[in-house]
C-alpha positions in Angstrom: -161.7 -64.3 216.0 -160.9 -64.8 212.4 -159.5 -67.8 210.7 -155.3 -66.5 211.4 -156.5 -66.0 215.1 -158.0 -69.7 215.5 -154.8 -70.9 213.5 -152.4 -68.9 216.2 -154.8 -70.3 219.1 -154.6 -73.7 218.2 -150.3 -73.3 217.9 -150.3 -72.0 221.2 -152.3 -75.0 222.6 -149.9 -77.4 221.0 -146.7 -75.3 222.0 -148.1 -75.9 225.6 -148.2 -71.5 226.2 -152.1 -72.0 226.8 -153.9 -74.5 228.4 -156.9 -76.6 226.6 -158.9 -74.9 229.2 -157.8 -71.3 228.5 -158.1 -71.8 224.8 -162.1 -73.2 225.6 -162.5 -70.0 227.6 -161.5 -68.0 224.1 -163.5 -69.8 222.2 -166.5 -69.3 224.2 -167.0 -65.8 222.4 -165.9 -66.6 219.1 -168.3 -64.1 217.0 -171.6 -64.6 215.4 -173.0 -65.2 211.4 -174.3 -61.7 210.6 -177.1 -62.1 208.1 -178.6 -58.1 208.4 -182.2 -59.7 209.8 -180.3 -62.1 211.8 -177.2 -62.6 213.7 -176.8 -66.4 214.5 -174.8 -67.5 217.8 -173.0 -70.9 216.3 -171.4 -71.0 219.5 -174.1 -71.4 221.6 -173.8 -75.4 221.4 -170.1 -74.8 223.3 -171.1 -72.5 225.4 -174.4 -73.9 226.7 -174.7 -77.6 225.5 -177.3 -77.4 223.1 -177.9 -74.9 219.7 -179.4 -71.7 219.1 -183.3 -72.3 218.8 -185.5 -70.5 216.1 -188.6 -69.0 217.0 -190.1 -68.9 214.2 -193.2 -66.2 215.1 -192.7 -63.2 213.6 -190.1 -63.7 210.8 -190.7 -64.3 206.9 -190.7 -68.1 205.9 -187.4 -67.2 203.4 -185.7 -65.6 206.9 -186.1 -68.4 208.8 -185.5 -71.2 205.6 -181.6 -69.2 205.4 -181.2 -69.2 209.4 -182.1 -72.6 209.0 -180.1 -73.4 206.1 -176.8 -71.8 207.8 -177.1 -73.3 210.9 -177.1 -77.1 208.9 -174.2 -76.0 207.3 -172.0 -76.0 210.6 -173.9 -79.7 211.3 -176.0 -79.2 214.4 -179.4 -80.4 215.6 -181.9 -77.4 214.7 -185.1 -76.9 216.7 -187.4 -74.7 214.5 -190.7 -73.8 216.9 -193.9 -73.0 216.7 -193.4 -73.0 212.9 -196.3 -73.6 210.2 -196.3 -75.7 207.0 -196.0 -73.3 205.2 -192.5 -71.9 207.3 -192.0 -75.9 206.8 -191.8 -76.0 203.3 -189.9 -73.2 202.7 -187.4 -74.8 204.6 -187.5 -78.2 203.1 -186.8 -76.6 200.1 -183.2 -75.8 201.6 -183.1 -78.7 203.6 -184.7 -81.7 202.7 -184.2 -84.1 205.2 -186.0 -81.7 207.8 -189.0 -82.9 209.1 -192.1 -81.0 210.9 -194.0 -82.3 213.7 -197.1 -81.1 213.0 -198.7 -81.4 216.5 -195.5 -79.9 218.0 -195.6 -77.2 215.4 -191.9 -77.8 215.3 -189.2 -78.3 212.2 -186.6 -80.4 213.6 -183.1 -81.4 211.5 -180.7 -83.9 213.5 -177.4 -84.3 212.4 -175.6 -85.0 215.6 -176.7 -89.0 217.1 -176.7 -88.3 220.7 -176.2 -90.5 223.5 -179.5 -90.7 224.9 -180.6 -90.3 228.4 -180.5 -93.2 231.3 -183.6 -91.6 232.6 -186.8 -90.6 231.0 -188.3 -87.2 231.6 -192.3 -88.1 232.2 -194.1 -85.3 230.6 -198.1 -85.3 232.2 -200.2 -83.8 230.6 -204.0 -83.3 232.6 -206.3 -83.8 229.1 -205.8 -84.2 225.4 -205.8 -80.9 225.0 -202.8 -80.0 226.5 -200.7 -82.4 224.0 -199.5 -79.5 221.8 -198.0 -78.2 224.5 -196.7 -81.7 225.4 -195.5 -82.4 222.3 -193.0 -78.8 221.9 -191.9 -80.1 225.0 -190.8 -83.5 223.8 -189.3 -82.7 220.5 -187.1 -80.5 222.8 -186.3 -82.8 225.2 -185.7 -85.7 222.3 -183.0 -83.6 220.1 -181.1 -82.8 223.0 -180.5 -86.5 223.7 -183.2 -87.2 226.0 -185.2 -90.1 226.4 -189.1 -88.9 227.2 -192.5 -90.7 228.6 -196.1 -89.0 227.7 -198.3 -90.0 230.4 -201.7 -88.3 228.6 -205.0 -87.3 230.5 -204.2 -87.5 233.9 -206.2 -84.7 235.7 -207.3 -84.0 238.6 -210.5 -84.8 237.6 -210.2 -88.5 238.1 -207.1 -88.9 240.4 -206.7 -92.7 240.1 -205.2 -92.0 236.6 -202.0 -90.6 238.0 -201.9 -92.5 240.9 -201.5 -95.7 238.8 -198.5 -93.6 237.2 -197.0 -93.1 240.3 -193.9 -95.7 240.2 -192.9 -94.1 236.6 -193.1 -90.6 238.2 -191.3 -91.7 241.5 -187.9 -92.7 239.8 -187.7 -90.1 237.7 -185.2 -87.1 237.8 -187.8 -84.2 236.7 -191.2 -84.0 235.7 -192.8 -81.6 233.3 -196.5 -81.3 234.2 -198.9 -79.8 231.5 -202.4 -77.9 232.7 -205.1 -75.3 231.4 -207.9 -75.0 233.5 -207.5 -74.2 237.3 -203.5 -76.2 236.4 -204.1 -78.2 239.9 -202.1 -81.1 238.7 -198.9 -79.6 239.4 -199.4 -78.9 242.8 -200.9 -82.4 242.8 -197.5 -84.2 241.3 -195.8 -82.1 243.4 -196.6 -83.4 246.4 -196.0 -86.9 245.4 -192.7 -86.9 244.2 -189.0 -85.9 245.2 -187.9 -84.6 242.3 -188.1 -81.3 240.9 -191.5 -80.3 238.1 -191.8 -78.1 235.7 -195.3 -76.6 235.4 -196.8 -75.9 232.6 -200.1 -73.6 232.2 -201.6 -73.6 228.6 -204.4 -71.2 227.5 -206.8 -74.1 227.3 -210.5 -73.7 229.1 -213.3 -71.9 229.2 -213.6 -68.2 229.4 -212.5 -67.3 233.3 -209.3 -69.3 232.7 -208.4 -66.0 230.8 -205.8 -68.0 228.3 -204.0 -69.9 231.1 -203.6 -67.1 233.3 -205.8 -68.8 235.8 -203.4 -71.9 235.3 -200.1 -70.1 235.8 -201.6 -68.4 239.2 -202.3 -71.6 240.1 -199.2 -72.9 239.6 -197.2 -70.4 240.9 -199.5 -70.4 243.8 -199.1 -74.0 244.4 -198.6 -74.9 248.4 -196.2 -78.2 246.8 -192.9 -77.4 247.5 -190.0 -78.0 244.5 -192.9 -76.8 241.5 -191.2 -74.2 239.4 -193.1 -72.7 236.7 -192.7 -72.0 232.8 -194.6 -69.3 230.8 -197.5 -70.3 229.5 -198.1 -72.6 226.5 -194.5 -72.6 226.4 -193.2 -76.4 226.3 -189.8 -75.5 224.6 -188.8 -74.1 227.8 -189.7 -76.8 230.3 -188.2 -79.4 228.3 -185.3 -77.3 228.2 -185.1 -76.9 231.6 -186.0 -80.5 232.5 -182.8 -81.3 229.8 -180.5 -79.6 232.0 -181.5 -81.2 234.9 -181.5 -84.8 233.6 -178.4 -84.4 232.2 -176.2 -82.6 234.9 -177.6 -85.6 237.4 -176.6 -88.4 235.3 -173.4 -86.5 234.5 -173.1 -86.5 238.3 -174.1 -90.3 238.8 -171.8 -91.6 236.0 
């Protein structure tokens, strides 16, 4: 749809010969920014809610400073992941007011203030070194508008540490649970809550967890009913997920 296209669409919407509705429906699949290494969807944030995300892995610091740079110019909130400083500071050079959470490994630029969330997603993690994870997960969840809670070093371990957690993790709407090792604690939350959680395995433990494969078997495994499970080490995905969920149950409540 080119510019005379959205100019006739928008007459026929105030003609009344299409419906606001309708004319959504056709903007839904308005085209993409073609870039030859990149064809950006600016239309994802009408389509789904939220804007494209750049993975950063696997694409030249200069590629992902101009995807970066392009998607600014149409003002959204841009998620950069699992980006280095280096990826970082080629995009600060286009965008200055970009930051990058180091610990997340994530370039975030936010535009957009949202309204944020009612209810806070709890993200658990079982031991400090799980918090990378943790911390994708709640630079996703945060620049989509949603309020978070890091409950840190919780495992199974020593269960008294989430059982004094409990209330927080009781009112919530979802959970995103974070575990290497063996990854019990999902199946542990699990069974103490009504709400849905988003398991987590990360590649963190000794040699036989075979970089969270042992975790995510456990997980998927897990005898607690209402655990759904994320690929491993991926956080941007379970606070995705856990996004959509919080927010199509306040929606509801409101």
């Amino acid at each position: 749809m080119d510019a005379e296209q959205l100019k006739k669409l928008l007459e026929q919407v105030k003609a009344g010969q299409i419906d606001i509705n309708e004319a959504v429906n056709k903007l839904r699949h308005l085209p993409y920014e073609d870039l030859g290494f990149a064809r950006i969807d600016h239309h994802r944030q009408l389509r789904r809610g939220f804007a494209e995300t750049i993975y950063c892995p696997g694409k030249m610091a200069e590629q992902v400073a101009e995807i970066f740079s392009r998607m600014a110019d149409k003002g959204s909130n841009i998620l950069a992941t699992r980006a280095t400083e280096q990826v970082y500071k080629a995009v600060a050079k286009k965008i200055p007011n970009a930051r990058y959470e180091k610990l997340a490994r994530a370039i975030v630029l936010e535009q957009k203030q949202l309204t944020p969330s009612k209810n806070a997603i709890p993200i658990v993690t079982a031991g400090t070194a799980d918090l990378p994870v943790a911390a994708e997960a709640k630079v996703t969840c945060e620049i989509m508008g949603q309020n978070t809670e890091l409950i840190c070093d919780a495992g199974v371990a020593g269960l008294h540490r989430i059982i004094s957690s409990l209330p927080k993790l009781q009112n919530a709407n979802v959970i995103i649970v974070i575990a290497g090792m063996e990854g019990a604690l999902a199946s542990v939350v699990g069974g103490l809550v009504s709400c849905p959680v988003i398991a987590v395995p990360t590649s963190v433990g000794y040699g036989a967890c075979f970089e969270g494969l042992s975790a995510l078997l456990t997980m998927l495994n897990s005898c607690a009913a209402g655990v759904t499970v994320v690929n491993i080490d991926n956080g941007f995905s379970a606070g995705l997920t856990a996004t959509l969920i919080n927010k199509r149950i306040e929606q509801r409540n409101d």
